[in-house]
ROTIZA-300560 format. One record per atom (N, C-alpha, C): x, y, z; residue in one letter. Coordinates in steps of 0.2 Angstrom, whole numbers, padded with zeros to 4 digits, always signed. Each point is the difference from the previous one (the first is absolute). Layout:
<badrens>
XYZa ...
</badrens>
This chain:
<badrens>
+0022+0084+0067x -0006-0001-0003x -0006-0001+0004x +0002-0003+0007x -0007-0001+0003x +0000+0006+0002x +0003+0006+0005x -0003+0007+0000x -0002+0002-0005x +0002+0000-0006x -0006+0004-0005x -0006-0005+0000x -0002-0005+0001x -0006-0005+0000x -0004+0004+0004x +0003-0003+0006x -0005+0003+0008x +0000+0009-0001x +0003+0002-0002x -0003+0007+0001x -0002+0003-0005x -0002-0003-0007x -0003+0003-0006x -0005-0005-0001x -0001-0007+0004x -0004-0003-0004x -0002-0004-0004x +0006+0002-0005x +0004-0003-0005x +0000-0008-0001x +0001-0005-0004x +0000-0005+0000x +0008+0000+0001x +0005-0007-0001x +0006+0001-0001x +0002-0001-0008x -0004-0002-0004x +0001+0000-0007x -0004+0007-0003x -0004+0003+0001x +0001+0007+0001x +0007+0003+0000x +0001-0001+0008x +0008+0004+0001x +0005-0001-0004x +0001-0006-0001x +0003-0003-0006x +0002+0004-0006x -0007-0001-0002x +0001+0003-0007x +0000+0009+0000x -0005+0003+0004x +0004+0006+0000x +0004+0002-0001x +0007-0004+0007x +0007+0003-0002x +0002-0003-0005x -0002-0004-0002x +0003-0003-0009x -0002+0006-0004x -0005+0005+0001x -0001+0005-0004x +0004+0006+0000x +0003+0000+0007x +0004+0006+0000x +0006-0002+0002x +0001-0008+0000x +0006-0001-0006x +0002+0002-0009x -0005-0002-0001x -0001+0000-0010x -0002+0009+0002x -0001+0004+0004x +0000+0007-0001x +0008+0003-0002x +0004-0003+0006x +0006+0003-0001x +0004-0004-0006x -0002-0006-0003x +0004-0004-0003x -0002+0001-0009x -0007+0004+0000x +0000+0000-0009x +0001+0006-0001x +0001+0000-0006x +0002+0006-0003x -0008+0005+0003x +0002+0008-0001x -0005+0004+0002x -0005+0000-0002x +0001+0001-0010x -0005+0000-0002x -0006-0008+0000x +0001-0005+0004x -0003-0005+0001x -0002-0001+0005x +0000+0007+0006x -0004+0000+0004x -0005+0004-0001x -0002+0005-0002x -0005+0002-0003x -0006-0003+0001x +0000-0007-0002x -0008-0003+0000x +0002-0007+0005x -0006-0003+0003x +0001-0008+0001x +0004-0003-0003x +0004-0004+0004x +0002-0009-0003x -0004-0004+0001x -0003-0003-0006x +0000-0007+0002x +0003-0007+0000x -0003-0003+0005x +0003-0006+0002x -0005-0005+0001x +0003-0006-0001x -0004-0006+0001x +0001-0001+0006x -0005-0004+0006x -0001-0003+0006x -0004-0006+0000x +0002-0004+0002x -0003-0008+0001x -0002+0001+0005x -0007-0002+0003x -0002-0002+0006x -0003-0006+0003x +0001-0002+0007x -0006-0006+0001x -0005+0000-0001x -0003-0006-0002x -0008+0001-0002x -0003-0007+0005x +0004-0002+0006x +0000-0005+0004x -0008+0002+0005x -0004-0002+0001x -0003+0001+0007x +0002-0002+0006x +0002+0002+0005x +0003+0001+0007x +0000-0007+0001x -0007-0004-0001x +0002-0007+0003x +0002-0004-0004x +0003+0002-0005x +0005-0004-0004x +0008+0000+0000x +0003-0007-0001x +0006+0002+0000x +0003+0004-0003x +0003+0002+0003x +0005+0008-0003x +0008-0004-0004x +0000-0005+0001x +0007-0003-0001x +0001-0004-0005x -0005-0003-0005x -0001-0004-0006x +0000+0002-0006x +0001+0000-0004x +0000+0003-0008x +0000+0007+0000x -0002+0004-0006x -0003+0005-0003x -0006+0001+0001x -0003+0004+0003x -0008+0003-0002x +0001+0009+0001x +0001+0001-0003x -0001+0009+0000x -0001+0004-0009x -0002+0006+0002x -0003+0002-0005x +0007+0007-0001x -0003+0003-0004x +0007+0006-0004x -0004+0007+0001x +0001+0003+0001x -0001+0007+0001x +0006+0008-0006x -0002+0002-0003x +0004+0004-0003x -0002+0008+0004x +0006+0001+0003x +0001+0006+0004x +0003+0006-0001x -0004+0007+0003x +0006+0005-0002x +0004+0003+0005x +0004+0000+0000x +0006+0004+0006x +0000+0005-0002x -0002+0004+0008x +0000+0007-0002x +0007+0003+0002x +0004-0002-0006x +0006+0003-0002x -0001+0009+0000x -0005+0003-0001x -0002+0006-0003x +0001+0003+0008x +0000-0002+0005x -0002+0003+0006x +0006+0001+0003x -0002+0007+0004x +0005+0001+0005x +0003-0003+0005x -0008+0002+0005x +0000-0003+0006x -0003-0007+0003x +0007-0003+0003x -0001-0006+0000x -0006-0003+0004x -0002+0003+0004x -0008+0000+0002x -0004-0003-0004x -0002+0009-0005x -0003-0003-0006x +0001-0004-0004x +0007-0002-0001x +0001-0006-0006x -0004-0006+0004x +0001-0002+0006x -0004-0007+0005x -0008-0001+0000x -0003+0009+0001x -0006+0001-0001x -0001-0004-0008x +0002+0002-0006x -0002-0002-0004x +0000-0007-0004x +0006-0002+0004x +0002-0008-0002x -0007-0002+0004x +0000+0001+0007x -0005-0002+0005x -0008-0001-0006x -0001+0004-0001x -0007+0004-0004x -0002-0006-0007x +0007-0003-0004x -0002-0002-0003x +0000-0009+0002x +0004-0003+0007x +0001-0006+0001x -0005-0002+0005x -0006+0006+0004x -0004-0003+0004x -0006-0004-0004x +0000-0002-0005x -0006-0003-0005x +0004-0004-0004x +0003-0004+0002x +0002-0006-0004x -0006-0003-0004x +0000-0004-0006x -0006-0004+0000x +0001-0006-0002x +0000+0000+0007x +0003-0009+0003x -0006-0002-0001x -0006+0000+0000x -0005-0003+0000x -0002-0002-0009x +0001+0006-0003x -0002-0003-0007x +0007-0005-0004x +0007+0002+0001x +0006-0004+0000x -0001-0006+0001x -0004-0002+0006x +0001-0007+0004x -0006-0003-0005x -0007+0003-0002x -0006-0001-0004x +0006-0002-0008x +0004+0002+0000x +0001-0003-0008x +0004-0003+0000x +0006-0002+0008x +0005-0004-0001x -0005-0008+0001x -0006+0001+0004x -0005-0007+0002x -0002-0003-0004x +0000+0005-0007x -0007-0004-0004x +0004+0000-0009x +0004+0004+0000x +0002+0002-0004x +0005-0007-0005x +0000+0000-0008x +0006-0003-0002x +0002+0001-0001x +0009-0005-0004x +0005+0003+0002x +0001+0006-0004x -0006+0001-0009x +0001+0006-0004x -0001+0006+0004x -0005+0000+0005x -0001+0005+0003x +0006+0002+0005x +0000-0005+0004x +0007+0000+0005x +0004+0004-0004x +0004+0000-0003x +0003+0001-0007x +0001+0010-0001x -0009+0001-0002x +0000+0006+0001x +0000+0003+0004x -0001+0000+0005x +0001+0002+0008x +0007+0001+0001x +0005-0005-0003x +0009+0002+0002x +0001+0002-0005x -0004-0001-0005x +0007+0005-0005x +0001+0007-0003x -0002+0006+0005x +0000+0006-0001x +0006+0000+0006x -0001-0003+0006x +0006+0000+0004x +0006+0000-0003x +0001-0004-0006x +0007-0002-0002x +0001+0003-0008x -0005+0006-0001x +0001+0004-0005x +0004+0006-0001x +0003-0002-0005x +0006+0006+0002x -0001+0006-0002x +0002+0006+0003x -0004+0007+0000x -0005+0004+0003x -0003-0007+0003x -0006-0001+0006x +0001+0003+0004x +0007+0001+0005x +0001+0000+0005x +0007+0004+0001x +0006+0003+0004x +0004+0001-0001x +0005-0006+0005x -0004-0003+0004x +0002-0006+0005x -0007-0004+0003x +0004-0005+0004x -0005-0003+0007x +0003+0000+0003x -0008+0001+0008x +0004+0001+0003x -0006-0005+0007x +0005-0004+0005x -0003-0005+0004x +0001-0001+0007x -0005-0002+0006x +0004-0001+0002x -0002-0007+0002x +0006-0004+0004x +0000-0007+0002x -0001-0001+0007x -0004-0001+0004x +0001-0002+0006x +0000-0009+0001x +0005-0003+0005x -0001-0005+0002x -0003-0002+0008x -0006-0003-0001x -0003+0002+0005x +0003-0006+0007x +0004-0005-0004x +0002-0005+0007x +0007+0000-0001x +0003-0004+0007x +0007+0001-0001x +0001-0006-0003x +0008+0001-0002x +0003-0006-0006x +0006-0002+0003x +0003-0008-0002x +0004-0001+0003x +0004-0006-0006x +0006+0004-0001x +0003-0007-0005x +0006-0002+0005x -0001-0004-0001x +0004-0009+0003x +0000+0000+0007x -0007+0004+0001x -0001-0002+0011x +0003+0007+0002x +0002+0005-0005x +0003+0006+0002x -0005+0006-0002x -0002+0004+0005x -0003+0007-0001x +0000+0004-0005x -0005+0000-0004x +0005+0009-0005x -0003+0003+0003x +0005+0008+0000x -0002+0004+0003x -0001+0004-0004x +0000+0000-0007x +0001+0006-0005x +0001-0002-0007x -0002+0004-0005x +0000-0002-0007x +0001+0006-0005x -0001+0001-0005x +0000+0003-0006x -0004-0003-0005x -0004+0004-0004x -0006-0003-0005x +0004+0003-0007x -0002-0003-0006x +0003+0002-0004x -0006+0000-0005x -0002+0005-0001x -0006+0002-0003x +0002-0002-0008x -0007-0003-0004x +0002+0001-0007x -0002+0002-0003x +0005+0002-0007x +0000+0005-0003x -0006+0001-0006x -0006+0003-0001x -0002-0003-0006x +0002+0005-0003x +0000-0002-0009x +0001+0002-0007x -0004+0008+0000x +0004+0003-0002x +0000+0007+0001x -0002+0004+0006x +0002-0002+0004x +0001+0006+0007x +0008-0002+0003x +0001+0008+0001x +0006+0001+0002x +0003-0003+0005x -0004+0000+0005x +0003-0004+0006x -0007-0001+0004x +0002-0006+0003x -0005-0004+0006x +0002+0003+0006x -0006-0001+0005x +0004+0000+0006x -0003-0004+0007x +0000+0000+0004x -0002-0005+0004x +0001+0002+0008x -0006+0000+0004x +0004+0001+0008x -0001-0007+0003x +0006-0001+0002x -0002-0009+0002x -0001+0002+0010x -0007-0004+0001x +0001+0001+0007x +0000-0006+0003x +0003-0002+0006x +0002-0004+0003x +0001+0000+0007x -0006+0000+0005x +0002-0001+0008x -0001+0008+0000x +0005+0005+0004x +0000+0004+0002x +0008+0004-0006x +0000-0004-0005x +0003+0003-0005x -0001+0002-0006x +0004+0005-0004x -0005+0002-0007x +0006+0000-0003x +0001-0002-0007x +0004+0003-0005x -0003+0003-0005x +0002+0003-0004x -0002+0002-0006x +0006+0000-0006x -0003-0005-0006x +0004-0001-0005x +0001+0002-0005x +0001-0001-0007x +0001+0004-0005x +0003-0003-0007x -0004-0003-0005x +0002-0003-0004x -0001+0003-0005x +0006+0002-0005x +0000+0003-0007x +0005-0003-0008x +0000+0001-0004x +0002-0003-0005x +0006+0006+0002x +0008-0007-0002x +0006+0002+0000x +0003+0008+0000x -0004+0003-0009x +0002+0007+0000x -0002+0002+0003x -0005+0001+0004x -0005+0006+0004x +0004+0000+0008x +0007-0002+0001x +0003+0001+0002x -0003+0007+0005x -0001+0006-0001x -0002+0005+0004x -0007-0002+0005x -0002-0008+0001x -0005+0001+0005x +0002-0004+0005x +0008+0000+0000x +0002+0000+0007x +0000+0004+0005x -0002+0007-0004x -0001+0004+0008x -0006+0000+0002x -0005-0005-0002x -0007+0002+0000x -0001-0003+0010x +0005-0005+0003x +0000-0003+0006x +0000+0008+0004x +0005+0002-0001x +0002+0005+0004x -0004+0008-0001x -0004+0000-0006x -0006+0005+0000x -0005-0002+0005x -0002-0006-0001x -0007-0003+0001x +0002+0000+0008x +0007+0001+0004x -0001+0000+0008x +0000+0007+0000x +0002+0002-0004x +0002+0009+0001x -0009+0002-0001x -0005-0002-0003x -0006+0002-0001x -0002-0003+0007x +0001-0008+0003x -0003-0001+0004x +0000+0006+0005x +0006+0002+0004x +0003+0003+0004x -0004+0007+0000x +0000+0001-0005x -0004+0010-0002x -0009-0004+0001x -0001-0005-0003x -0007-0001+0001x -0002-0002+0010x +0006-0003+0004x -0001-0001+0006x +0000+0008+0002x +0004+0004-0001x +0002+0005+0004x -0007+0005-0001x -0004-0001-0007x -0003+0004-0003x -0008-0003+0004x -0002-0005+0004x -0004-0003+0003x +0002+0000+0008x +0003+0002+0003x +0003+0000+0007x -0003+0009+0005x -0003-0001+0004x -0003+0007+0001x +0004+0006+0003x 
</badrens>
């Protein structure tokens, strides 16, 4: 993930979610690549000199994965295109002033069903953790699932490590191979950015 960073430019939630797309390329049916997916993406809406480790402050974003694309290239470009303009700034303007009705409508299209085919997240924890005087070195995030989307997903990072999770309701049993597309994407998106 970080050669695709350092050498496209990319952010790592970019990278991310690209190969999540050419994950969901190979894993939905044909005729459902065709056009965009979308998905919901939560993001921070913290300022840099705030603590990044206390509550919730993030806004929603409703995204489309260019499932339709070929080249993973341009599936990155396009994800790229639509996450360089977050609007952290008007999000954070209605989480500061806003009540809790408003608050309200701000979350509730994220948890709309038919809105979205998933969400998708990533977690970083910026300091080290330690339970009972002993280092963790490592974790798994377990994304949750809102009412009507298929599956959540989550890349959990941590120190010099990343996982990427996968949470879906019982029957949807078929998005267990979504782990093992989404390296398979990664791996064609690194080879496809290496000169």
């Amino acid at each position: 993930m970080r050669a695709v960073v350092q050498a496209s430019g990319a952010s790592l939630n970019d990278t991310y979610l690209a190969a999540l797309a050419g994950a969901l390329r190979a894993w939905l049916p044909p005729a459902e690549c065709e056009r965009p997916a979308p998905i919901r993406v939560p993001f921070n809406v913290r300022l840099r000199h705030e603590r990044q480790d206390r509550g919730n402050r993030m806004g929603h974003m409703r995204l489309l994965l260019p499932v339709d694309e070929k080249s993973a290239l341009r599936r990155l470009a396009r994800v790229t295109e639509q996450t360089r303009f977050w609007p952290r700034d008007q999000i954070r303007r209605i989480l500061d002033r806003a009540s809790h009705s408003m608050l309200w409508k701000h979350i509730e299209p994220s948890l709309t069903p038919g809105d979205a085919l998933a969400s998708a997240t990533l977690l970083g924890i910026p300091t080290p953790l330690a339970f009972d005087g002993a280092p963790v070195t490592g974790g798994i995030a377990m994304p949750p699932l809102a009412g009507g989307h298929v599956f959540s997903s989550v890349l959990f990072v941590y120190g010099t490590r990343a996982t990427v999770s996968f949470t879906a309701r019982r029957e949807r049993q078929d998005v267990r191979a979504l782990p093992h597309l989404w390296k398979h994407a990664l791996a064609e998106l690194a080879g496809a950015t290496q000169p």
